[in-house]
DSSP file (Angstrom, degrees, kcal/mol; ACC not computed):
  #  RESIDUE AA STRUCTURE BP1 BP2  ACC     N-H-->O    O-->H-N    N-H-->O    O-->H-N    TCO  KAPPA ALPHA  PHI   PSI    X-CA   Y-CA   Z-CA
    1    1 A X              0   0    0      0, 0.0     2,-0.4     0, 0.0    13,-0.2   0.000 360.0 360.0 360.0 126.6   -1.1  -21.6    0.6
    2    2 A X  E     -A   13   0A   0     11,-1.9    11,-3.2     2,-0.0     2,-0.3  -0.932 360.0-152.6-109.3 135.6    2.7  -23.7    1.2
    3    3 A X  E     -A   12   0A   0     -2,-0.4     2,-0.3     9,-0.2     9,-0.2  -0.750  14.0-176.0 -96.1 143.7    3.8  -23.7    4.8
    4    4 A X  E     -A   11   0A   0      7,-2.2     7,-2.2    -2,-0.3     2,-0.3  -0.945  25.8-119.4-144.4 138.4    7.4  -23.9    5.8
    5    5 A X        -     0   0    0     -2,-0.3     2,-0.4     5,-0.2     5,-0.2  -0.543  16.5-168.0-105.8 134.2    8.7  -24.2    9.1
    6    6 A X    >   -     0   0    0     -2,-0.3     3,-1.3     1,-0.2    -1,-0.0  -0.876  61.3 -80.2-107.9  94.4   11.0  -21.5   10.3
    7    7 A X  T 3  S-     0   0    0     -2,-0.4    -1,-0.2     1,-0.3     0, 0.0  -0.263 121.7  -1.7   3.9-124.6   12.6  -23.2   13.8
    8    8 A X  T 3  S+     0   0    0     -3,-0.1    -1,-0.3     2,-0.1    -3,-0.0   0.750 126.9  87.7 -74.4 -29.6    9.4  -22.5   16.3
    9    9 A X    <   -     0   0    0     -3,-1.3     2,-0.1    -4,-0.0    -4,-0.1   0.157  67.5-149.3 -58.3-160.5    7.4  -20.6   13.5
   10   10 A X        -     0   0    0     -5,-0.2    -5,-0.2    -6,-0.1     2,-0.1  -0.575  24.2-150.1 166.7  68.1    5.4  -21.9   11.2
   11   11 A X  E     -A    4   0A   0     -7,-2.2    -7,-2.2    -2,-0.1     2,-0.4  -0.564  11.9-165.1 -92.5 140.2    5.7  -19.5    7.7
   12   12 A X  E     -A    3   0A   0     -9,-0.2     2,-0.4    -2,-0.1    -9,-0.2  -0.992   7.5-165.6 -66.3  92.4    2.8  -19.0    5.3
   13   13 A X  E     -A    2   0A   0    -11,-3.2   -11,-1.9    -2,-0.4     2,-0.0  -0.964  22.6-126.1-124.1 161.6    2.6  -17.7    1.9
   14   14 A X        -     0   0    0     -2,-0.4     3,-0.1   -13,-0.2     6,-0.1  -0.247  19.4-129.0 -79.1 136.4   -0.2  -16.8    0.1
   15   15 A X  S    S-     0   0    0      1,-0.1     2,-0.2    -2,-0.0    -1,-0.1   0.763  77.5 -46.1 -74.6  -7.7   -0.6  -18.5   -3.4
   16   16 A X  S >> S-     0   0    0      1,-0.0     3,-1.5    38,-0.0     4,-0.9  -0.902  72.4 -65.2 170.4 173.9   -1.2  -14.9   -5.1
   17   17 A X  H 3> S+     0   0    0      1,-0.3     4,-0.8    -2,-0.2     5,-0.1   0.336 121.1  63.3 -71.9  17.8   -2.9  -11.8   -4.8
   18   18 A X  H >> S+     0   0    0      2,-0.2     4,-1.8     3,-0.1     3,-0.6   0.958 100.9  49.7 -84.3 -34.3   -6.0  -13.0   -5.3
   19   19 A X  H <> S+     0   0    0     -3,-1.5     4,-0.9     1,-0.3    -2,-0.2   0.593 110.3  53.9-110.4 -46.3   -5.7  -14.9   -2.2
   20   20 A X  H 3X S+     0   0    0     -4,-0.9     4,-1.5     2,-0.2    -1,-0.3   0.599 107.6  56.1 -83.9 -20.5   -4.4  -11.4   -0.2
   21   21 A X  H <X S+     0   0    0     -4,-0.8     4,-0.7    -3,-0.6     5,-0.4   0.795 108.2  40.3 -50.9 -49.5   -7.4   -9.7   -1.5
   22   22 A X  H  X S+     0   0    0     -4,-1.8     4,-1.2     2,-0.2    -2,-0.2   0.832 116.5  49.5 -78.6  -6.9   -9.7  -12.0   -0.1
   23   23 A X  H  X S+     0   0    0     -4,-0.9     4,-1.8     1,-0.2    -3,-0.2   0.971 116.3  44.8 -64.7 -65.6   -7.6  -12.3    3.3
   24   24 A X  H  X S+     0   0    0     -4,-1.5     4,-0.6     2,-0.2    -1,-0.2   0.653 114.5  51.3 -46.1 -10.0   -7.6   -8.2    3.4
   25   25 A X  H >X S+     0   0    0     -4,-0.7     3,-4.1     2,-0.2     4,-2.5   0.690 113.1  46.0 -82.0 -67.5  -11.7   -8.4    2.4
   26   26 A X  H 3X S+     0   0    0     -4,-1.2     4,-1.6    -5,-0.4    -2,-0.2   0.784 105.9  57.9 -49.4 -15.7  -12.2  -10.8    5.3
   27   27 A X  H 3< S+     0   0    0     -4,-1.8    -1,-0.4     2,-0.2    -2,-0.2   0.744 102.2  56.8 -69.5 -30.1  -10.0   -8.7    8.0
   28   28 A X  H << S+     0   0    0     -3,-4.1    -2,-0.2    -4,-0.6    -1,-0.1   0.612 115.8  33.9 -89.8  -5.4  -12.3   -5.6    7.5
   29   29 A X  H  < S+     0   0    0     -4,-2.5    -2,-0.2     2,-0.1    -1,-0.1   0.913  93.4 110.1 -95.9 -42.8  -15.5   -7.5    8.4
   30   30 A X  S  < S-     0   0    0     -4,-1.6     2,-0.4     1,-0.1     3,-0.0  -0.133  75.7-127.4 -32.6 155.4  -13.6  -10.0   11.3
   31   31 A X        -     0   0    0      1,-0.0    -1,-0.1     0, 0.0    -2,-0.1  -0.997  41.1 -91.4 152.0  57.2  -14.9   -8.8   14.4
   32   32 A X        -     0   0    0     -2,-0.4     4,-0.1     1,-0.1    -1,-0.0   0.185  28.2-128.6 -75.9 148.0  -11.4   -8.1   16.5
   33   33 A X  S    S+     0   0    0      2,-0.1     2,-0.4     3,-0.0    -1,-0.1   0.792  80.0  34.9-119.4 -61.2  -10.5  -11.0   18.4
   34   34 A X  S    S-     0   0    0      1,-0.0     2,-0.4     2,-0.0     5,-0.2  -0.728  96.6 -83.2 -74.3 131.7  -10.0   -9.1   22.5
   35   35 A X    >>  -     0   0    0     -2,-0.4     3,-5.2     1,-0.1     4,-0.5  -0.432  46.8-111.3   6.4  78.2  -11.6   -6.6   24.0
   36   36 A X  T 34 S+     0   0    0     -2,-0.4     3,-0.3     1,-0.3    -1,-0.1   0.574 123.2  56.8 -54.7 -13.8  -10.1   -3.3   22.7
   37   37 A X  T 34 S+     0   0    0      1,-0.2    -1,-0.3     0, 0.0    -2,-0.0   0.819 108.6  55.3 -67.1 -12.5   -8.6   -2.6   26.2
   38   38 A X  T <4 S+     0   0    0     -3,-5.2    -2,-0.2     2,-0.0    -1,-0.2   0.588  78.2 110.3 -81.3  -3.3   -7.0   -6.1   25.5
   39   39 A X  S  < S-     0   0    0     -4,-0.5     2,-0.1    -3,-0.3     3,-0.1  -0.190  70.0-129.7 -59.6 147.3   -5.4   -5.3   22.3
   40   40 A X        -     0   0    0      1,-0.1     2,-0.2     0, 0.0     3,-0.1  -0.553  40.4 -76.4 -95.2-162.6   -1.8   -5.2   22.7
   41   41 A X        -     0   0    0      1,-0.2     3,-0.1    -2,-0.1    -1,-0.1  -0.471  59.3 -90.1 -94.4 123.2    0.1   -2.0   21.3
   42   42 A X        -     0   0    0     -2,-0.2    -1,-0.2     1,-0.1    73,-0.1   0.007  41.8 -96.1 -63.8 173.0    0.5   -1.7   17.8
   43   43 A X        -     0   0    0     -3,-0.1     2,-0.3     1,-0.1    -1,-0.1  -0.117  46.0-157.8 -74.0 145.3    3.4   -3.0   16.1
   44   44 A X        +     0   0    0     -3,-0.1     3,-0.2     4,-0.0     2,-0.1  -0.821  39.2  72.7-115.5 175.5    6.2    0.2   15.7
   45   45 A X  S >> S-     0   0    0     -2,-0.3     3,-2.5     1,-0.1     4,-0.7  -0.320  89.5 -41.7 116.2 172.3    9.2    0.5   13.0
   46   46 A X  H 3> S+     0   0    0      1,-0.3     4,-1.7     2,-0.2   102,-0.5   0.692 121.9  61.5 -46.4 -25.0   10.0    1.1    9.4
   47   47 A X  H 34 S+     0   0    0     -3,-0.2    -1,-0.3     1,-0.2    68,-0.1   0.602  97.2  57.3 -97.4  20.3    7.3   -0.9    8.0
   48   48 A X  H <4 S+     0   0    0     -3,-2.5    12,-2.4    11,-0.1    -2,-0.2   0.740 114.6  41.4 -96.1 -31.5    4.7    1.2    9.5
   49   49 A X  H  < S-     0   0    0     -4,-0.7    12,-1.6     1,-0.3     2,-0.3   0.969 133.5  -6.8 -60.6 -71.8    6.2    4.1    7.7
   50   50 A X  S  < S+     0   0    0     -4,-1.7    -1,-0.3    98,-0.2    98,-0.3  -0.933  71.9 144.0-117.7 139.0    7.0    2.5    4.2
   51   51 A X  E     -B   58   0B   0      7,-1.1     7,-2.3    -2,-0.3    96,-0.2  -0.478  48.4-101.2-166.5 142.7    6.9   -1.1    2.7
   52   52 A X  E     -B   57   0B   0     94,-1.1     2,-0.4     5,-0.2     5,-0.2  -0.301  29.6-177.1   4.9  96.0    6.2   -3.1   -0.1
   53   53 A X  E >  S-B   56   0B   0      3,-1.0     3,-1.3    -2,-0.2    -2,-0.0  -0.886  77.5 -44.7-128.1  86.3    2.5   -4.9   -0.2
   54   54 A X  T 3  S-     0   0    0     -2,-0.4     3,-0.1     1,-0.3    73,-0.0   0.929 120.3 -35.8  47.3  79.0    2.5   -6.9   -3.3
   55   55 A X  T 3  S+     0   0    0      1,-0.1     2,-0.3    72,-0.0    -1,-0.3   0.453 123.6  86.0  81.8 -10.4    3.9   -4.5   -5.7
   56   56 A X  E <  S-B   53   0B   0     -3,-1.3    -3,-1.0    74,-0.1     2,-0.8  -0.951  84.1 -94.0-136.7 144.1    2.4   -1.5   -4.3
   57   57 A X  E     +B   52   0B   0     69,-0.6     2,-0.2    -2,-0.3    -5,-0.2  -0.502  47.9 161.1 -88.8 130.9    3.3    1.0   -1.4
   58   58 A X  E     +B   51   0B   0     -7,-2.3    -7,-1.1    -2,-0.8     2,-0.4  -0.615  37.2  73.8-103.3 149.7    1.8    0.4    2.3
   59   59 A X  S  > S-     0   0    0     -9,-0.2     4,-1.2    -2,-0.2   -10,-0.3  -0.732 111.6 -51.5 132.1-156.1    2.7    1.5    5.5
   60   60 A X  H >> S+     0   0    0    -12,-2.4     4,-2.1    -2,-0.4     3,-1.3   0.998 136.1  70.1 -65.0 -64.3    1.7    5.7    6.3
   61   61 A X  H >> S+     0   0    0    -12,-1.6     4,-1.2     1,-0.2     3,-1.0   0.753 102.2  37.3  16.2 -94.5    3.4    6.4    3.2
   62   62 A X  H 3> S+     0   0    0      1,-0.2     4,-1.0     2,-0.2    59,-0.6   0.585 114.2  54.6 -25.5 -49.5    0.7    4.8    1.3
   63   63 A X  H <X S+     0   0    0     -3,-1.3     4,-2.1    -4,-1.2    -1,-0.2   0.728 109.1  47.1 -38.5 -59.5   -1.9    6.0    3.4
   64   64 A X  H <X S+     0   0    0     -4,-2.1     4,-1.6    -3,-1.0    -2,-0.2   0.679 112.2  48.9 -93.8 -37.4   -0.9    9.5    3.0
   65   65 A X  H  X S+     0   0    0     -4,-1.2     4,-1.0    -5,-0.2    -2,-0.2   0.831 110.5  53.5 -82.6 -28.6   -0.5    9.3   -0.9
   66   66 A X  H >X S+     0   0    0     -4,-1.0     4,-1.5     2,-0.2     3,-1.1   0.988 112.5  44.5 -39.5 -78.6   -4.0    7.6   -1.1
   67   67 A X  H 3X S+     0   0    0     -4,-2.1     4,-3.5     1,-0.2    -2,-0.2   0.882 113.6  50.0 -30.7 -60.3   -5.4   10.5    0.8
   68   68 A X  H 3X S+     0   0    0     -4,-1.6     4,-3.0     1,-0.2    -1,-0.2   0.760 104.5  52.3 -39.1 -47.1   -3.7   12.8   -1.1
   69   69 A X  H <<>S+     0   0    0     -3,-1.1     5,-2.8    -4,-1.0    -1,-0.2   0.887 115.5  46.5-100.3 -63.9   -4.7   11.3   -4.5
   70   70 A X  H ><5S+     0   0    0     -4,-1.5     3,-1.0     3,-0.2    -2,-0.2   0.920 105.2  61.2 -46.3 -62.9   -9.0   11.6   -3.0
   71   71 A X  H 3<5S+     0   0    0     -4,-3.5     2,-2.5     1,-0.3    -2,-0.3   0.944 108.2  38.6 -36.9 -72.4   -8.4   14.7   -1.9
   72   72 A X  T 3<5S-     0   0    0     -4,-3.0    -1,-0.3    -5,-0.2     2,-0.2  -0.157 108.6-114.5 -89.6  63.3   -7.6   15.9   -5.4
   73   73 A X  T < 5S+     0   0    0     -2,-2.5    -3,-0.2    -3,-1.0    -2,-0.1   0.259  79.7 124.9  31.9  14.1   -9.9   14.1   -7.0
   74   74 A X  S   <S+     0   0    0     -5,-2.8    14,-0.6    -2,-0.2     2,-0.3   0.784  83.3  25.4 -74.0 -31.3   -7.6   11.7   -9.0
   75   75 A X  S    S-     0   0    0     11,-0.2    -1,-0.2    -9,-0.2    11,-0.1  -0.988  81.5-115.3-153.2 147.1   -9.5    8.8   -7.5
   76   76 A X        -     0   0    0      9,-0.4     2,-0.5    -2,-0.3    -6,-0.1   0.201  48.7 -91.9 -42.4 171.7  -13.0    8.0   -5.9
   77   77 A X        -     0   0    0     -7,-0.1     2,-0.3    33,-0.0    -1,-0.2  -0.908  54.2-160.2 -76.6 125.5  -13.1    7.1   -2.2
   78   78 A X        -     0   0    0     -2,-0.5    41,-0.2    -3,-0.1     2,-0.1  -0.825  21.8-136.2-122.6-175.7  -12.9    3.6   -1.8
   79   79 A X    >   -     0   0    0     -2,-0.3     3,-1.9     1,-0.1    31,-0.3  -0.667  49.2 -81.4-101.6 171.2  -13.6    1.0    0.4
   80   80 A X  T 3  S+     0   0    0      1,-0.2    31,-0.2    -2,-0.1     3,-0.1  -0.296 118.7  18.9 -69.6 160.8  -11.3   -1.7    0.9
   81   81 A X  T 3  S+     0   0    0     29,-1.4    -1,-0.2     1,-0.3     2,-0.2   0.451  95.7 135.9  67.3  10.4  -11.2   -4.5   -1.5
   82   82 A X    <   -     0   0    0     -3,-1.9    28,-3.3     1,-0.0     2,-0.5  -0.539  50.2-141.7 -87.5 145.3  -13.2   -1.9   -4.2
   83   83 A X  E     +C  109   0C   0     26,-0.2    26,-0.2    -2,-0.2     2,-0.1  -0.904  34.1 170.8-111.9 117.9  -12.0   -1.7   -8.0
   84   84 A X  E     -C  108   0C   0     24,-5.5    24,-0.8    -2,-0.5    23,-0.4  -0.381  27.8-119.8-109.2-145.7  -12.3    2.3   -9.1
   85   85 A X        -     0   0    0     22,-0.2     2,-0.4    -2,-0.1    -9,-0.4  -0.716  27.3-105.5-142.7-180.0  -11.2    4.1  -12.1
   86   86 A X        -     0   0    0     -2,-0.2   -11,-0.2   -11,-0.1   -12,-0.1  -0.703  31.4-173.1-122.9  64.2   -8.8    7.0  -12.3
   87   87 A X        +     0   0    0     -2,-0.4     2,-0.2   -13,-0.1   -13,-0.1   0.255  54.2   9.0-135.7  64.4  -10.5   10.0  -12.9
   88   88 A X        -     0   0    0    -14,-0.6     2,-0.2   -16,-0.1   -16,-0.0  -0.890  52.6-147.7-144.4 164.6   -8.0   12.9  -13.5
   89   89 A X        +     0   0    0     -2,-0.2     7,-0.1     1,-0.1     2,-0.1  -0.635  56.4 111.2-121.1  81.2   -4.4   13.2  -14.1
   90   90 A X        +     0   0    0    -18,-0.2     2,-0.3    -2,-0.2    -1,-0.1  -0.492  38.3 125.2-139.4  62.3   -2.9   16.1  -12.9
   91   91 A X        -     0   0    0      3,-0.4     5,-0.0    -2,-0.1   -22,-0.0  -0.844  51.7-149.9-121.8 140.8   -0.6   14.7   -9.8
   92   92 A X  S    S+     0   0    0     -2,-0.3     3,-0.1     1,-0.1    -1,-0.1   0.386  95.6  81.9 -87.3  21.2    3.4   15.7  -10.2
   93   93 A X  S    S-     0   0    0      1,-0.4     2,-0.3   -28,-0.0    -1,-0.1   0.904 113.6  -7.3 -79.7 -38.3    3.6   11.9   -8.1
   94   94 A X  S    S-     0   0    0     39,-0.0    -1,-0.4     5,-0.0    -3,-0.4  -0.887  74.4-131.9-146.7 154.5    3.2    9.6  -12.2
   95   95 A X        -     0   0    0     -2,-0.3     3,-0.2     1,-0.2    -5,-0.1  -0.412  34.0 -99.1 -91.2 174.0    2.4   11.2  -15.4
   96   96 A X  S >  S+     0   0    0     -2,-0.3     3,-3.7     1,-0.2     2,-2.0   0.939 116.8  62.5 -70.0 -72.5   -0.2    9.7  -17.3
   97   97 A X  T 3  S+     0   0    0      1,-0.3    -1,-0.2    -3,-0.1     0, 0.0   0.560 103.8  50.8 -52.2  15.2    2.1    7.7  -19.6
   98   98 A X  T 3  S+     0   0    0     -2,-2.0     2,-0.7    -3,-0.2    -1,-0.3   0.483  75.6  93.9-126.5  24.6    3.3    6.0  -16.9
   99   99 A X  S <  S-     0   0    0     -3,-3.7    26,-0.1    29,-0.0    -3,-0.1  -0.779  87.3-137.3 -96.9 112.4   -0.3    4.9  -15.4
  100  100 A X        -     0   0    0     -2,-0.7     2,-0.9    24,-0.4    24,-0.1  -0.506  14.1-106.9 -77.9 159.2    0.5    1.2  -17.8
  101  101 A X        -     0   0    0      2,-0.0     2,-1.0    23,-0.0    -1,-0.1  -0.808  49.8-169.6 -93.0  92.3   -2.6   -0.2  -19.7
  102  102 A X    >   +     0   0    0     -2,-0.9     3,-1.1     1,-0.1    22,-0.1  -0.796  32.6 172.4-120.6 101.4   -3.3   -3.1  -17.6
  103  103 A X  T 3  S+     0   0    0     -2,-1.0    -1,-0.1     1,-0.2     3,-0.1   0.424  77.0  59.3 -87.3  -1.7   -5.5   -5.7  -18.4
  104  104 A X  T 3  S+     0   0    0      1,-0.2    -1,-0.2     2,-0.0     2,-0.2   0.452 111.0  40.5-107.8  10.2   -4.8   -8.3  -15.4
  105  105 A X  S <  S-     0   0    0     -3,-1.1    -1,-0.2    17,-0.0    19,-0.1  -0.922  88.7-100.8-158.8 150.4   -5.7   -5.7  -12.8
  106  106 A X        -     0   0    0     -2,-0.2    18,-1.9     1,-0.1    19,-0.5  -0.083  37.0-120.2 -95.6 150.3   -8.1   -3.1  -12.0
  107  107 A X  S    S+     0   0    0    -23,-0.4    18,-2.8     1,-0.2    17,-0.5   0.985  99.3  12.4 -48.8 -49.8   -6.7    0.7  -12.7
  108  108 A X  E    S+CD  84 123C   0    -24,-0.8   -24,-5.5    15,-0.2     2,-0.3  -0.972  73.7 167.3-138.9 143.3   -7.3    1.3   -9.3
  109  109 A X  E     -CD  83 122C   0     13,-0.9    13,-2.2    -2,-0.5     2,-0.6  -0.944  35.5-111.7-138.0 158.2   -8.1   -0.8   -6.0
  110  110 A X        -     0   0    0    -28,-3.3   -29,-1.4   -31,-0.3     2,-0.6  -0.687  22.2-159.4 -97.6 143.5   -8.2   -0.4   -2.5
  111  111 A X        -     0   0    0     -2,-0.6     9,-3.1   -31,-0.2     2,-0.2  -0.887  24.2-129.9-109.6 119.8   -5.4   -2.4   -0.2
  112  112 A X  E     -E  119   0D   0     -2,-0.6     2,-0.4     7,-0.2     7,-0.2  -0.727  24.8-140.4 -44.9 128.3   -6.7   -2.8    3.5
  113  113 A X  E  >> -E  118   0D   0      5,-2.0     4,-1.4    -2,-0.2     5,-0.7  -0.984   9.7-154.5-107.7 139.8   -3.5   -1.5    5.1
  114  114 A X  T  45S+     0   0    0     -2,-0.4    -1,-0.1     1,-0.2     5,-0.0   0.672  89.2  44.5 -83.7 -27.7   -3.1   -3.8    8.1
  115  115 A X  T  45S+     0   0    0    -68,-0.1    -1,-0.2     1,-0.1   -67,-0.1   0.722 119.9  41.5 -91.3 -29.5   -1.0   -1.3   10.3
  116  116 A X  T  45S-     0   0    0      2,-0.2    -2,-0.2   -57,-0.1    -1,-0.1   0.675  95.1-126.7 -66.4 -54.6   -3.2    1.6    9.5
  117  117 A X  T  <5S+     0   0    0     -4,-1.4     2,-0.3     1,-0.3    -3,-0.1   0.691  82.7  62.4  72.1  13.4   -6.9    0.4    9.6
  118  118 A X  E   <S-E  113   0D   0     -5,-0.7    -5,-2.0   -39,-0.0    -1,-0.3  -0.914  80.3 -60.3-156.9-154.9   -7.3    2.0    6.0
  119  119 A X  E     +E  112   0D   0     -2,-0.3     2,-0.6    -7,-0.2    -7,-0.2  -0.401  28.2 162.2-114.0 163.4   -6.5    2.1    2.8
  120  120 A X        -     0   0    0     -9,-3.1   -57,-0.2    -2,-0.2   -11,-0.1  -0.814  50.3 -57.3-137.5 154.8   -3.8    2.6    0.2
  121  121 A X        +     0   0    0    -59,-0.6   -11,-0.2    -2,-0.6     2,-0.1  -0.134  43.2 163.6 -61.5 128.8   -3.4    1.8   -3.3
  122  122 A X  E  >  +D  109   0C   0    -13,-2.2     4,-1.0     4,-0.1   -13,-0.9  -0.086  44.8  57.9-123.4 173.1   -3.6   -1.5   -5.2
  123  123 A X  H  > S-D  108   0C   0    -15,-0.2     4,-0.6     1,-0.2   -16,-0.2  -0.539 105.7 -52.1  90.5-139.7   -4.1   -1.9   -9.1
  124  124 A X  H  > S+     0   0    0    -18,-1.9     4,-1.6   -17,-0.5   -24,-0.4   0.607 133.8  57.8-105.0 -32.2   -2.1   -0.7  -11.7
  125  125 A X  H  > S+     0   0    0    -18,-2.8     4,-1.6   -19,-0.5    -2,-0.2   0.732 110.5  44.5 -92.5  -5.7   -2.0    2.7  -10.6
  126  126 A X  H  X S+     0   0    0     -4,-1.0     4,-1.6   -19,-0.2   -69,-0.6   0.630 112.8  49.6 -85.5 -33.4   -0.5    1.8   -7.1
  127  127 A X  H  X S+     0   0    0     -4,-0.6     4,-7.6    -5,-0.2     5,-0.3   0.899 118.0  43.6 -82.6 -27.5    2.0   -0.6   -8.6
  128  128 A X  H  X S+     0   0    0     -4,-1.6     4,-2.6     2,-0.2    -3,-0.2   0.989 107.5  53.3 -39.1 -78.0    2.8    2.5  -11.0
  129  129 A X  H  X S+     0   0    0     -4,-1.6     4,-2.0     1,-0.2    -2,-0.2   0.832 114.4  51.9 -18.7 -63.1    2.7    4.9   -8.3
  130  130 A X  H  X S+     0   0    0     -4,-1.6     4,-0.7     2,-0.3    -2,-0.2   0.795 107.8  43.5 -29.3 -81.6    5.3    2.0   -7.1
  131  131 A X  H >X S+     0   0    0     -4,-7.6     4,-3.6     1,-0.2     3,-1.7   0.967 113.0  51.4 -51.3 -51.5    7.7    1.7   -9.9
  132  132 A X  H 3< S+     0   0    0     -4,-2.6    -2,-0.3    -5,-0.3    -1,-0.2   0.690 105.8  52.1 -80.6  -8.9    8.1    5.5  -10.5
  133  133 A X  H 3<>S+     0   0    0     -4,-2.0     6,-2.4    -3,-0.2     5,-0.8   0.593 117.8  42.4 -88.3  -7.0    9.0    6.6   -6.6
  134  134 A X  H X<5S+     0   0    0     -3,-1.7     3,-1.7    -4,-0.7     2,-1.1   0.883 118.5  41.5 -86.5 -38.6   12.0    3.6   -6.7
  135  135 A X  T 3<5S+     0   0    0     -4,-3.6    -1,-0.2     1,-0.2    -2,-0.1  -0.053 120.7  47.4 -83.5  55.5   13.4    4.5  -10.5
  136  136 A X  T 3 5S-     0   0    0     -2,-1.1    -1,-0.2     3,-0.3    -3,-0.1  -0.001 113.7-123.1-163.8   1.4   13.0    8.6   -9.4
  137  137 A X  T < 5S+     0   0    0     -3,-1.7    17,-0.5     2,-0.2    15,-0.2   0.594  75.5 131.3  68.1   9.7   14.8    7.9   -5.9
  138  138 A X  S   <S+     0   0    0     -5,-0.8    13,-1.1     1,-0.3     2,-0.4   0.885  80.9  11.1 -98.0 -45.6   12.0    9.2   -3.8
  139  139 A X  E     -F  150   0E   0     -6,-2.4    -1,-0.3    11,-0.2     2,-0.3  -0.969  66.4-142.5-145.0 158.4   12.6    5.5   -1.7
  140  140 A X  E     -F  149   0E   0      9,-1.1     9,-4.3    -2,-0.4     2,-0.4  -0.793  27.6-112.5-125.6 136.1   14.9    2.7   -1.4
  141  141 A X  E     -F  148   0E   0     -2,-0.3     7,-0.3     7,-0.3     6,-0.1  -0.689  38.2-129.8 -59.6 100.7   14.3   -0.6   -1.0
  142  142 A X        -     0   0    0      5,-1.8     3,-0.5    -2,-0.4     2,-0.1  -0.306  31.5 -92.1 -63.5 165.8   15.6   -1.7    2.7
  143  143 A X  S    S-     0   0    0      1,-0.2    -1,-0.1     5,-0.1     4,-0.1  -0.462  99.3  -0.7 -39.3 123.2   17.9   -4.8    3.2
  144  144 A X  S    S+     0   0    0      1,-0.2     2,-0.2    -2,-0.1    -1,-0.2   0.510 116.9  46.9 106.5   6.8   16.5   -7.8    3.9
  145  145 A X  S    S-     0   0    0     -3,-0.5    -1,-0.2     2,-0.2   -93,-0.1  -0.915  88.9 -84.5 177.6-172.2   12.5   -7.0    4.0
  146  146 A X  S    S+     0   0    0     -2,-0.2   -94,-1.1   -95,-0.1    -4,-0.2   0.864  87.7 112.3 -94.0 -20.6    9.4   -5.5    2.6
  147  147 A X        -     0   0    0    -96,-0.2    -5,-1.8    -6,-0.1     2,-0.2  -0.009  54.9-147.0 -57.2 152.6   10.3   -1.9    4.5
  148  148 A X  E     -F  141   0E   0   -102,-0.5     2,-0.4    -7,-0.3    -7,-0.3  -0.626   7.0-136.1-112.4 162.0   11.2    1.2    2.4
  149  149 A X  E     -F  140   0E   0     -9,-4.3    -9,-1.1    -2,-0.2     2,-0.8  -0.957  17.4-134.3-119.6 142.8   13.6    3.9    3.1
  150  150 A X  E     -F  139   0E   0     -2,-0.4   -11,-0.2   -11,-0.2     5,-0.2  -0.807  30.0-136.4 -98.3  75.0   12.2    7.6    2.3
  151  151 A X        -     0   0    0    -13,-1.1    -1,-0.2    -2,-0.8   -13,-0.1   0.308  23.2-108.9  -4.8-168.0   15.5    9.3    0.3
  152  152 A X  S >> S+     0   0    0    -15,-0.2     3,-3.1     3,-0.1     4,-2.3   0.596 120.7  50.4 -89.5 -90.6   16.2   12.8    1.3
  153  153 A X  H 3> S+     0   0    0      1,-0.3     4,-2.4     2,-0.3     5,-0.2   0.901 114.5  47.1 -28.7 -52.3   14.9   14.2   -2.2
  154  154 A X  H 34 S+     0   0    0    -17,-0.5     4,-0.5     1,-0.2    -1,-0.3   0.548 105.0  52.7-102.0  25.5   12.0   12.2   -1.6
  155  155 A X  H <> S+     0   0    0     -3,-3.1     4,-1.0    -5,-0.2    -2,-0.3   0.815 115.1  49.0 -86.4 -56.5   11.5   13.4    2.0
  156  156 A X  H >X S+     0   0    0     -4,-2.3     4,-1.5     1,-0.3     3,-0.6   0.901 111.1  49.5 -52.3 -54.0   11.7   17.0    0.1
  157  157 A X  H 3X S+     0   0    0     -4,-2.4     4,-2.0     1,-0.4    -1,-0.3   0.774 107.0  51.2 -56.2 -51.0    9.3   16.0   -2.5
  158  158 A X  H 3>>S+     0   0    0     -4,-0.5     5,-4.5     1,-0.3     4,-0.9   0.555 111.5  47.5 -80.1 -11.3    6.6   14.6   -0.3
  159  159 A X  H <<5S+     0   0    0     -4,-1.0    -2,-0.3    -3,-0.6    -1,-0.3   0.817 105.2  57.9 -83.4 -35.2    6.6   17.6    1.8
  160  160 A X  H  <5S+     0   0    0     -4,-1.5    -2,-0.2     1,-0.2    -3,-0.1   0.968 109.4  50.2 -31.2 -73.8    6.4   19.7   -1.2
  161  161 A X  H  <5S-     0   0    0     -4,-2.0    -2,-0.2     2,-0.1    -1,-0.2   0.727 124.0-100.9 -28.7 -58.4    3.3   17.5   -1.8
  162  162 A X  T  <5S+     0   0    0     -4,-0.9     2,-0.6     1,-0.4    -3,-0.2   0.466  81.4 131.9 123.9  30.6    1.8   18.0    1.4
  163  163 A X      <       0   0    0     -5,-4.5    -1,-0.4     1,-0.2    -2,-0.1  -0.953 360.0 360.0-131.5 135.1    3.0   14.3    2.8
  164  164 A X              0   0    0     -2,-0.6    -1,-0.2    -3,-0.1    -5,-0.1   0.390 360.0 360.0  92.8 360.0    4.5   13.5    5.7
């Protein structure tokens, strides 16, 4: 991990996803920190909706295409930090030929989503998932941040779908 100091912060990053797997493992077991009447209010704003999580989409978004995905059997339930397999294809979200043959990551894994309290998709078939809803317009990349914008078209799409 390299620290750099942001005037009163104190920035972090993680030396790689292995490193954000084992944070995300060790967050579902941690033990929450208050009281739950002391918790404060979760965080609101675009990146609870959409964002970027190392290559793969997080936020409700995610959530909701995750669900989706179990629901029609495309991928087991898993828990977070679990490696599955993918197995059917018959989602109009990717084609097959574009689920890549990917030997440095599991086909599919589960991502803790931090805003959520479950999961959304990790591996190759979430960073898939990933590529084809930016080059297909479905979301835009915001300014300036991990947050996503949800298109028009892909506002349609995902209702089409049964998301959102």
């Amino acid at each position: 991990m390299r620290a750099t100091d942001a005037g009163r912060q104190r920035l972090h990053r993680l030396a790689g996803p292995e490193v954000a797997q084992l944070v995300e493992a060790l967050t579902a077991l941690a033990p929450p920190r208050l009281p739950e009447r002391l918790q404060p209010d979760p965080p609101t704003g675009p990146l609870l909706r959409a964002r970027a999580c190392y290559g793969h989409v997080g936020g409700q978004l995610g959530v909701d295409i995750a669900a989706l995905l179990r629901k029609d059997g495309v991928i087991d339930d898993l828990a977070p930090g679990e490696s599955g397999t993918v197995r059917t294809f018959d989602q109009p979200l990717l084609t097959a030929s574009a689920l890549p043959r990917c030997r440095t990551r599991p086909g599919v894994r589960a991502c803790l989503d931090w805003s959520h309290g479950t999961v959304h998709l990790a591996g190759a078939l979430g960073a898939a998932l990933f590529t084809a809803l930016l080059d297909d317009g479905w979301v835009r990349r915001r300014p300036g941040g991990r947050a996503l914008r949800i298109t028009e078209p892909g506002r349609r799409r995902f209702t089409e779908l049964g998301i959102g």
